[in-house]
C-alpha positions as CSV (number, residue, x, y, z in Angstrom):
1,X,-48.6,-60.7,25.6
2,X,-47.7,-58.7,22.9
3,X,-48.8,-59.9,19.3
4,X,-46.0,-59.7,16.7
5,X,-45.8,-59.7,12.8
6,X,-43.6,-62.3,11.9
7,X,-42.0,-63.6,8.1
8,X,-39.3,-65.8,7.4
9,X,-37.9,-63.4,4.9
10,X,-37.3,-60.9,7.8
11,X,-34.3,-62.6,8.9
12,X,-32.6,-61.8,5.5
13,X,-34.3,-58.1,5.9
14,X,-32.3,-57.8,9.3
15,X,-28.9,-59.3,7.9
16,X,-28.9,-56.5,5.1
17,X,-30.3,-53.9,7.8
18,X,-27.5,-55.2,10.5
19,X,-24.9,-54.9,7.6
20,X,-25.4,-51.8,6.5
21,X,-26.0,-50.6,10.1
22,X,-22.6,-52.5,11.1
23,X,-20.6,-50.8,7.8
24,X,-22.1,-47.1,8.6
25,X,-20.6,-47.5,12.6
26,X,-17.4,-48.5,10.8
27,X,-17.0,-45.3,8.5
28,X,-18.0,-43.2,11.9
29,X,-15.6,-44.8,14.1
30,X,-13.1,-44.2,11.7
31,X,-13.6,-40.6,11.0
32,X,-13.8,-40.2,14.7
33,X,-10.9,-41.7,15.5
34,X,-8.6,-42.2,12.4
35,X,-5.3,-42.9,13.8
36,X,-7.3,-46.7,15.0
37,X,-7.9,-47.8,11.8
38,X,-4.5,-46.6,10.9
39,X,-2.9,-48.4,13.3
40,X,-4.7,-51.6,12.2
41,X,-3.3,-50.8,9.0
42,X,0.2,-50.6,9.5
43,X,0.4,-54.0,11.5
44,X,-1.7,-56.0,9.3
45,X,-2.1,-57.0,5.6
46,X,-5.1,-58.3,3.1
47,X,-4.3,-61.7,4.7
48,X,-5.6,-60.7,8.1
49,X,-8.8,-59.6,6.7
50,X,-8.9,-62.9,4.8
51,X,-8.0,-65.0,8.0
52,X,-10.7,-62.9,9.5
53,X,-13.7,-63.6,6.6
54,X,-13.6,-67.1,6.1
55,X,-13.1,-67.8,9.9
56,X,-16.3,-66.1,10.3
57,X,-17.9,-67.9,7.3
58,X,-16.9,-71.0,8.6
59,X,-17.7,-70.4,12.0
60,X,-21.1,-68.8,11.4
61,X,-22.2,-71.9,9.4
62,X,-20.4,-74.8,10.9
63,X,-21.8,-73.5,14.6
64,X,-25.5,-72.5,13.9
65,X,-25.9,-76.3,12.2
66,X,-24.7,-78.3,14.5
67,X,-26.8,-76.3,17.4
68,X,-29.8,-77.7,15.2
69,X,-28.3,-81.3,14.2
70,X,-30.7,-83.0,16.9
71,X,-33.4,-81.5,15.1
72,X,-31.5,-82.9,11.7
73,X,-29.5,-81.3,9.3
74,X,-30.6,-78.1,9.1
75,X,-28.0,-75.5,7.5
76,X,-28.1,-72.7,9.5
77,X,-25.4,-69.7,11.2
78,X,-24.8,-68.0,14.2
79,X,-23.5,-65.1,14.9
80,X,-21.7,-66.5,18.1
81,X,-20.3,-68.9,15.6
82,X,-18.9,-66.6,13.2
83,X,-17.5,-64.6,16.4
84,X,-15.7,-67.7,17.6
85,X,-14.3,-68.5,13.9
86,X,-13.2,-64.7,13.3
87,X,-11.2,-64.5,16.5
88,X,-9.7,-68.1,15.9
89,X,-8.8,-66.9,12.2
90,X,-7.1,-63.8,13.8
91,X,-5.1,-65.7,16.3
92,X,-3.8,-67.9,13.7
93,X,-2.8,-65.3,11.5
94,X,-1.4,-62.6,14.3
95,X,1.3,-66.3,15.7
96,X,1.9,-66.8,12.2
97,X,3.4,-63.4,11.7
98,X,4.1,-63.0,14.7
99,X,1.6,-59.6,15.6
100,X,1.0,-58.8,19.3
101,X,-1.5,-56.9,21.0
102,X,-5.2,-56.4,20.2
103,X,-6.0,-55.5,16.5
104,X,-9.9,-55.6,17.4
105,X,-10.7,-52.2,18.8
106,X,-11.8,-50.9,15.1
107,X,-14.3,-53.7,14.7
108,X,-16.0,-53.3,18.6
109,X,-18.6,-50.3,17.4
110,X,-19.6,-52.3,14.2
111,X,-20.1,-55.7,15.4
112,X,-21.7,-54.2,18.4
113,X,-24.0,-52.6,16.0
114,X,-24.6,-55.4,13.6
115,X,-26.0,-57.5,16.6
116,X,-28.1,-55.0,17.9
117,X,-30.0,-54.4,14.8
118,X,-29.6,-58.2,13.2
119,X,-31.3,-59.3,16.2
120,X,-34.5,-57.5,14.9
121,X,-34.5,-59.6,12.2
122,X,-34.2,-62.6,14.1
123,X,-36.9,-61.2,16.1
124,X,-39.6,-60.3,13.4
125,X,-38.7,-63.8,11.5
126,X,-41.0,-65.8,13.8
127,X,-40.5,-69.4,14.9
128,X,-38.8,-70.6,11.2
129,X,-35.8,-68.7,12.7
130,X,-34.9,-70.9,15.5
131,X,-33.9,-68.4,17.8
132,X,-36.9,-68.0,20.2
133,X,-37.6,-68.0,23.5
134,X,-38.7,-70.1,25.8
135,X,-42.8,-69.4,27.3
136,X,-43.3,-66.9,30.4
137,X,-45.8,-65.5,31.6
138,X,-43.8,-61.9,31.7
139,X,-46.0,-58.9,30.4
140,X,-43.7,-58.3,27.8
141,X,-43.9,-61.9,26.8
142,X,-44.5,-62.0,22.3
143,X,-46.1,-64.2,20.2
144,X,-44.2,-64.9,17.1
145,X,-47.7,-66.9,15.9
146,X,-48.2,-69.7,17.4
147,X,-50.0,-68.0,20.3
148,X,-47.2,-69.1,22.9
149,X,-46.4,-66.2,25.0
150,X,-42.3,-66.1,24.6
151,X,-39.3,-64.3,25.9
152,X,-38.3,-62.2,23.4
153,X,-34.4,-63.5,23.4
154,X,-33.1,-61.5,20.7
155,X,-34.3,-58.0,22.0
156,X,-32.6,-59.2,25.4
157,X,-29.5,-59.5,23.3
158,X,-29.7,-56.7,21.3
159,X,-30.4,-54.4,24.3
160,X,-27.4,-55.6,26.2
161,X,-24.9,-54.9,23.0
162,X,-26.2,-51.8,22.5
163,X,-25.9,-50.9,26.3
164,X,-22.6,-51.6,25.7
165,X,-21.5,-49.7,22.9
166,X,-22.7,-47.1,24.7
167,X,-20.7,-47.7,27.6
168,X,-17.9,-48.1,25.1
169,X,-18.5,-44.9,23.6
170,X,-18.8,-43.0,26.7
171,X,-15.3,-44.3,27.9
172,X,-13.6,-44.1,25.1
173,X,-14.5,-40.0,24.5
174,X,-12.9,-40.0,28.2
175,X,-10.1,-41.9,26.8
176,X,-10.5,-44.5,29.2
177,X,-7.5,-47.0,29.1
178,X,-9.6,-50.2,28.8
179,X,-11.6,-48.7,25.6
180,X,-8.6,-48.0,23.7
181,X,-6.4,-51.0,24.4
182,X,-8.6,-53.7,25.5
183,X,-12.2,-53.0,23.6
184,X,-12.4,-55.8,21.9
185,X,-11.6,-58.1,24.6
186,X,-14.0,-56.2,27.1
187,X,-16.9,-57.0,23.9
188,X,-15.8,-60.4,23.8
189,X,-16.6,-61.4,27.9
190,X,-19.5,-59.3,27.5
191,X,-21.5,-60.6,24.6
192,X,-20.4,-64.5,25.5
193,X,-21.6,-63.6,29.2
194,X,-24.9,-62.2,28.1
195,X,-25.5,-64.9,25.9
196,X,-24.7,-67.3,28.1
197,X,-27.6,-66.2,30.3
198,X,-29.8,-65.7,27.3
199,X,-29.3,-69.1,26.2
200,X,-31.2,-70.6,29.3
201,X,-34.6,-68.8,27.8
202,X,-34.4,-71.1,24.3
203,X,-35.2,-74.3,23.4
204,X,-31.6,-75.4,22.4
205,X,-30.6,-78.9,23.4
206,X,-28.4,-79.5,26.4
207,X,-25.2,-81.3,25.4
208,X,-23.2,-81.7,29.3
209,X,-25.6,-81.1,31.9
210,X,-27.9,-77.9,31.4
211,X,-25.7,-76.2,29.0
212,X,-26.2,-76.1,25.4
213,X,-23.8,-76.1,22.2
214,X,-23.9,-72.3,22.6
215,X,-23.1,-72.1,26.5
216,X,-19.9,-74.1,25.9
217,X,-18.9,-72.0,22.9
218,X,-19.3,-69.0,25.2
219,X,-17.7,-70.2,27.9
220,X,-14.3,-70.5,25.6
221,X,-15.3,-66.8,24.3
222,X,-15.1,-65.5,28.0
223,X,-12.3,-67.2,29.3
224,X,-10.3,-66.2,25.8
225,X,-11.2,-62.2,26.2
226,X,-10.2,-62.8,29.9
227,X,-6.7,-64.9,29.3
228,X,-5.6,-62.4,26.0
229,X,-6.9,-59.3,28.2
230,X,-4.5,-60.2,31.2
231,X,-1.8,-61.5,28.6
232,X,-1.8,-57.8,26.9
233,X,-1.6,-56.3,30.0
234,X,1.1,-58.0,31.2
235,X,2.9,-57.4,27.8
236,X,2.5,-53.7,28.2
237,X,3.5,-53.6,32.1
238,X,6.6,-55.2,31.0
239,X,7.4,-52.8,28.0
C-alpha cells in the first residue's frame, strides 16, 4: 500500500492545474493544425460557445449532486456531468441552426488533457473528494488517510485519457480519417466506456441493479458518440 499526502484544497489545486493544462493543449492544437479551429469558426458563432459553457456548468453541478443526494445534499460536480451537459448544449444549438457534422475535434486534445491532469487533483484531495476507490488488496493499492488500502480510481482514469490522446495524436499526424472527422465522437465512447468500468471500484450507490448514477449517464454518452459517429458517416457517404 502506498501512503499518500492528501488535502481537500488539492482538488481546487488540480482544477486550476487541469485548466491551464487543458487551455495550453488548446493553443498547441491550434498552431498545429490551424485550419480546425478555423473551420469551427466559420460554422459556429458566440452562441455555440455559450450553449456549450452553461451546459457544462449545469451539467457538471446538477450531475455530481445528485450522485451524492443519498448521502444528502451535498453540492458537488463531475466532470462526466459537465461532458454530458456540453454535448446536450451543442446538440441544441447545432438543430437550432441547423449545423451538421462534428464541431468537436478542436476540443478532443484539451479535454483529454484537462482529465488527465484534474484527476490528480482528485487524487491528492483524499476521502473529502468523494471520488475514491473501493479497498483491494493490489500492490499499488493508496491510502488517502484512513489507512484503507484503495484503488486508486482517478489515476485509472487519467491513464486511460492520456493513452488516448496519444493514440489520437499518433493518428491524426498520419492523417487518419477517424481523427480528423470523428475525434470527438471516438473520445466520447472511450472516456464513457472507461468510466463505466471504473465506476464499479467506487462507493457510489446503485440506482437499477448494479449500476450507479454515473454508469447510466455513460451508457447514453457511448451509445450517443456511437449513433452521431454512424449518422456522420452516413451523411458523408451520401455527399
Amino acid at each position: 500500500m502506498i501512503e499518500l499526502p492528501t488535502h481537500p484544497l488539492a482538488h481546487y489545486a488540480g482544477d486550476l492545474l487541469a485548466w491551464t493544462c487543458a487551455s495550453a493543449a488548446a493553443w498547441w492544437q491550434h498552431r498545429r493544425w490551424p485550419a480546425q479551429a478555423q473551420s469551427l469558426a466559420r460554422r459556429t458563432e458566440p452562441g455555440y460557445f455559450m450553449a456549450l459553457a452553461l451546459g457544462a456548468l449545469a451539467g457538471a453541478w446538477i450531475v455530481g449532486t445528485l450522485a451524492l443526494a443519498p448521502r444528502g445534499f451535498v453540492p458537488s460536480h463531475s466532470i462526466a456531468g459537465a461532458l454530458a451537459g456540453a454535448i446536450t448544449g451543442v446538440e441544441l444549438w447545432k438543430w437550432r441552426h441547423g449545423v451538421t457534422g462534428s464541431t468537436g475535434g478542436a476540443f478532443v486534445l484539451p479535454i483529454c488533457t484537462g482529465i488527465a491532469v484534474g484527476r490528480l487533483g482528485c487524487l491528492f484531495s483524499g476521502l473529502p473528494d468523494m471520488t475514491f476507490g473501493t479497498p483491494t488488496a493490489l500492490p499499488w493499492s493508496v491510502d488517502l488517510g484512513d489507512g484503507v488500502p484503495r484503488h486508486p480510481v482517478q489515476l485509472y482514469e487519467g491513464l486511460a485519457m492520456a493513452l488516448f490522446a496519444m493514440a489520437y495524436l499518433r493518428a491524426r499526424n498520419r492523417h487518419a480519417h477517424w481523427a480528423q472527422a470523428h475525434a470527438f465522437h471516438a473520445m466520447v465512447i472511450v472516456y464513457a466506456a472507461q468510466r463505466f468500468v471504473w465506476e464499479f471500484l467506487k462507493p457510489y450507490p446503485p440506482l437499477v441493479g448494479p449500476f450507479n448514477l454515473f454508469h447510466l449517464l455513460c451508457g447514453g454518452l457511448i451509445a450517443y458518440g456511437i449513433i452521431w459517429w454512424r449518422r456522420d458517416h452516413a451523411r458523408e457517404s451520401a455527399a
